[in-house]
N, C-alpha and C positions, 0 to 999 in steps of 0.2 A: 311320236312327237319329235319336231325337229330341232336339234341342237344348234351352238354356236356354230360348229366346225362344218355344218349340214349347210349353213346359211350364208357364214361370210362374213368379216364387217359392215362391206357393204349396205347388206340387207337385212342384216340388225340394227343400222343404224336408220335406214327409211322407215320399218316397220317400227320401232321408236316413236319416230316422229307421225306418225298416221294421227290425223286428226289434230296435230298440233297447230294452236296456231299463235301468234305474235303479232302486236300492236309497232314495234320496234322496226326501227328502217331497215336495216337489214336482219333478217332472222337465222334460224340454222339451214344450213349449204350453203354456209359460204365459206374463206377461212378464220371468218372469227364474225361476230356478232358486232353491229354498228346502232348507237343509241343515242336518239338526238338530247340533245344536251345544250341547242339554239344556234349560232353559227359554226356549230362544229357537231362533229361524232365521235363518242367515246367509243374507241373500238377494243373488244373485248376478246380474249382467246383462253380456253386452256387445253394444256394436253398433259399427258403423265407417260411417265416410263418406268419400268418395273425391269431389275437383272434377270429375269428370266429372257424378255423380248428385246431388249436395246441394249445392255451393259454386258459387250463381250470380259471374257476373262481378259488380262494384260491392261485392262481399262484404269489410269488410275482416279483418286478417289476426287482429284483438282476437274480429271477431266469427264468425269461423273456429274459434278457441279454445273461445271460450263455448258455441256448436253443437255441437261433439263432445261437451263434455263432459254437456251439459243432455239431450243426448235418451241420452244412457246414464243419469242421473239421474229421468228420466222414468219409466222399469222401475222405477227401486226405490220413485218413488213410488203406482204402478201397481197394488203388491203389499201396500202403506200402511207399508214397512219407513223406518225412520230412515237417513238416508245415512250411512255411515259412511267411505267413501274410494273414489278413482279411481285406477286403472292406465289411463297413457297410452302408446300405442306407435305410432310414426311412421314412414312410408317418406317419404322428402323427395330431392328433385332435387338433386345437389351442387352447379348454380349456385346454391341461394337462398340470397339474403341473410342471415345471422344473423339481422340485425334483425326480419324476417318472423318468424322460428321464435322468436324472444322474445317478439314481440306476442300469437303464438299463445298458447304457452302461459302469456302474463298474462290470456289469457283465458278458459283454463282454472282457472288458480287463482279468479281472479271469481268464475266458477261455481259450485266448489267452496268459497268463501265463503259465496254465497247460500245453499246446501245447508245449510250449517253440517259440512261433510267435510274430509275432508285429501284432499292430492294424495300418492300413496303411492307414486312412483315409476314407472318406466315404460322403453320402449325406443326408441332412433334406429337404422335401416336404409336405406342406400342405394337408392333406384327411381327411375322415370323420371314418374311422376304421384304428389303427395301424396296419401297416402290415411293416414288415424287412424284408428285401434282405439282402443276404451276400455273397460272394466271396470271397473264401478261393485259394490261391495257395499255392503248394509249389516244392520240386525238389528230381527227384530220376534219381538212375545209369540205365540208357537205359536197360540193361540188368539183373534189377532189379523189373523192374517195374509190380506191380501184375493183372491182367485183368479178366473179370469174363468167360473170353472162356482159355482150354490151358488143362483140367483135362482128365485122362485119365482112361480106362479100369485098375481097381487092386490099382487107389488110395483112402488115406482113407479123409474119410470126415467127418471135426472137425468145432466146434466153439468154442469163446475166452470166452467163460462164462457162467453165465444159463441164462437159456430161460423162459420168461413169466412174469417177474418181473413188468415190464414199464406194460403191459395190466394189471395181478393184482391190480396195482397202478390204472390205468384208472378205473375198474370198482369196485374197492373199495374207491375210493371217488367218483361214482355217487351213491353207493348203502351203504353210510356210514359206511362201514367196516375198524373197527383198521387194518390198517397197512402199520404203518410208513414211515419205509426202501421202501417197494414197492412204494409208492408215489413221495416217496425223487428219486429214481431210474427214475421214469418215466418225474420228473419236472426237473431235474439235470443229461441227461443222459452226460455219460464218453465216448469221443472218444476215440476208442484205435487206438490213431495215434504211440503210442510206440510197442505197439504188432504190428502194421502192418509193423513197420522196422525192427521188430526180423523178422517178415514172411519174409521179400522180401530178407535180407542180409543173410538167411540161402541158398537160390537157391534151397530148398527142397518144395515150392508150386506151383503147378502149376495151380492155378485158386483163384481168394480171390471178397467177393462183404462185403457190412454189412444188416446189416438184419434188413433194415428200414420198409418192407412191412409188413413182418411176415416169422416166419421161413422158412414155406411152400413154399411159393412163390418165395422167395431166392432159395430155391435147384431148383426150377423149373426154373429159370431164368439160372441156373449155368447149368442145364442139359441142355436149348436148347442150348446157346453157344458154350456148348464143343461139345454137338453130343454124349452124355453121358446120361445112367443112374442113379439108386442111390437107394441102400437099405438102408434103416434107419431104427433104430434099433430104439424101442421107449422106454423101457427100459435105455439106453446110453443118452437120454438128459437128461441134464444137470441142474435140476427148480428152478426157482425163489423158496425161502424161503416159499413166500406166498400163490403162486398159489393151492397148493390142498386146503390149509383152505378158499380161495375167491373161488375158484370154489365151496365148498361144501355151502357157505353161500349164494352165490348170484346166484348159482342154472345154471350157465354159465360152458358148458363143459369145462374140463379141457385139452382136444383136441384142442378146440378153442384159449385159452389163451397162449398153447404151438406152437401151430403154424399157427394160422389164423391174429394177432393182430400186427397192426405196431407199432413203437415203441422202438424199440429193437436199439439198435447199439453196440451189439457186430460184430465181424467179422464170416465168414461164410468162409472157403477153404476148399481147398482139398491141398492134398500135397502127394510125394515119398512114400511108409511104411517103407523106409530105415531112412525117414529123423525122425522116432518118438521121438527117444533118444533126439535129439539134440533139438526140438522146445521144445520137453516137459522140456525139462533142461532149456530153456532159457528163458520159458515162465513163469518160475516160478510158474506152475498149473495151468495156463491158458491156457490149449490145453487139449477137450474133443472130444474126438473121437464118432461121432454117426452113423455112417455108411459108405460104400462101394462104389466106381463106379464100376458097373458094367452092363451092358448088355444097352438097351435102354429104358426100362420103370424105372418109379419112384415107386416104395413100401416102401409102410410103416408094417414092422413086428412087430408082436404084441403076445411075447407069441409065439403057433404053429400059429396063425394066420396072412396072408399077404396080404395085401389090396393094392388097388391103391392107390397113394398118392394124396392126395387134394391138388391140390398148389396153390387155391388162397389166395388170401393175402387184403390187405389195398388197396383202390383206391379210391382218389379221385375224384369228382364231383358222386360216384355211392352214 
């Protein structure tokens, strides 16, 4: 009989879904669930984090809060919906301190500030490891709404920031490497629920996910949906500040921290090449173009050199 760790999340979570089906406009694979509700879509997320898989040690308990709530925020920025509120629900050890589980959740409200959301209530249960669930919704225009299938042959493919920062961060505080930013990046990451409504009210993207797995893995999830390609230019992304000096210290390719490491939650599209002026103006330099759809395979160029693209990424139970 085959286990989790035999299977992947991956293919725990397809074989889940086998035979599923849904009446709802958008269903599961996508990053969050979309439910018509008349001229709009309630778009729907949630995810969970448990200190065993996401809350390194030094973590603290503000920035514990803000974590849960941001990468369920991430989904609804992902789909380009407006956040509209978070459901928090918590299993907590009954020695912990009050004080902890206050700091938490004032670091959830934070987050739900930056968003511009409410905190909408939520549940406490008894367990032996913390683990937080969250459920984020929120609402966008039907024919607003971003999806990670839709991209097309001759579009360009950009993300909302640089890449490798959140993994710098992770493997510079196992390997006791100064740096800061990279850490603060990776315990504190920023939804860009605001960039995903410039994406969706421009009408110039036609494919958007965020790039919670690793880069790699993202374009590869965005090529099988569309039925698309993708030359990536390796030169055009975008680095974390840190990544060459951790890469060269902690001896970890810098291959790997740019696109194998989850973590990330900037946005990942593709969009028009009519529409560059405009996102790039709106985005206020947060639009970095690193490659092409085109033809059916994924490459990665390098230099005169072009390779097949690696697209795996982060998975858990592997």
């Amino acid at each position: 009989m085959k286990t989790l760790a035999d299977l992947g999340e991956k293919a725990v979570i397809s074989l889940l879904l086998e035979g599923v089906k849904t009446a709802v406009a958008v269903g599961p694979g996508d990053d969050a669930a979309a439910v018509d509700i008349g001229s709009q879509y309630l778009v729907i997320s949630t995810d969970v984090v448990s200190r065993a898989s996401h809350l390194p040690k030094g973590m603290t308990e503000w920035q514990i809060g803000w974590f849960a709530a941001a990468v369920n925020f991430s989904d609804i920025a992902a789909m380009g919906a407006r956040p509209v509120g978070l459901v928090m629900s918590y299993v907590l050890p009954r020695d912990m301190p009050f004080e902890d589980l206050r700091r938490i959740s004032q670091g959830v409200k934070d987050c739900c500030t930056f968003v511009g959301a409410d905190l909408l209530g939520g549940d406490t249960k008894e367990g032996d490891e913390m683990v937080i669930a969250g459920t984020a919704v929120g609402l966008v225009d039907k024919d607003k709404v971003l999806l990670r299938r839709g991209a097309r042959e001759g579009d360009l493919l950009a993300v909302t920031g640089p890449i490798g920062t959140a993994a710098a961060g992770y493997i510079a505080m196992g390997k006791g490497i100064f740096a800061p930013r990279s850490v603060k990046a990776l315990l504190e990451p920023q939804p860009r629920t605001k960039e995903g409504m410039v994406l969706s009210s421009s009408g110039k993207v036609t494919s958007c996910m965020d790039i919670t797995d690793g880069l790699a893995y993202s374009i590869g999830e965005l090529s099988k949906q569309s039925g698309v390609g993708f030359e990536v230019q390796w030169c055009s992304i975008p680095r974390g500040e840190d990544v060459a000096k951790v890469a060269v210290k902690s001896g970890v390719p810098e291959e790997d921290l740019l696109l194998h490491f989850g973590g990330e939650y900037e946005l990942l599209l593709t969009f028009s090449p009519d529409g560059y002026d405009e996102l790039k103006d709106k985005l206020g330099g947060r639009l970095h173009v690193i490659g092409r759809a085109t033809g059916k395979e994924n490459l990665l160029i390098r230099g005169d050199k072009v390779v097949q693209l690696d697209t795996r990424g982060y998975e858990h139970f592997r």
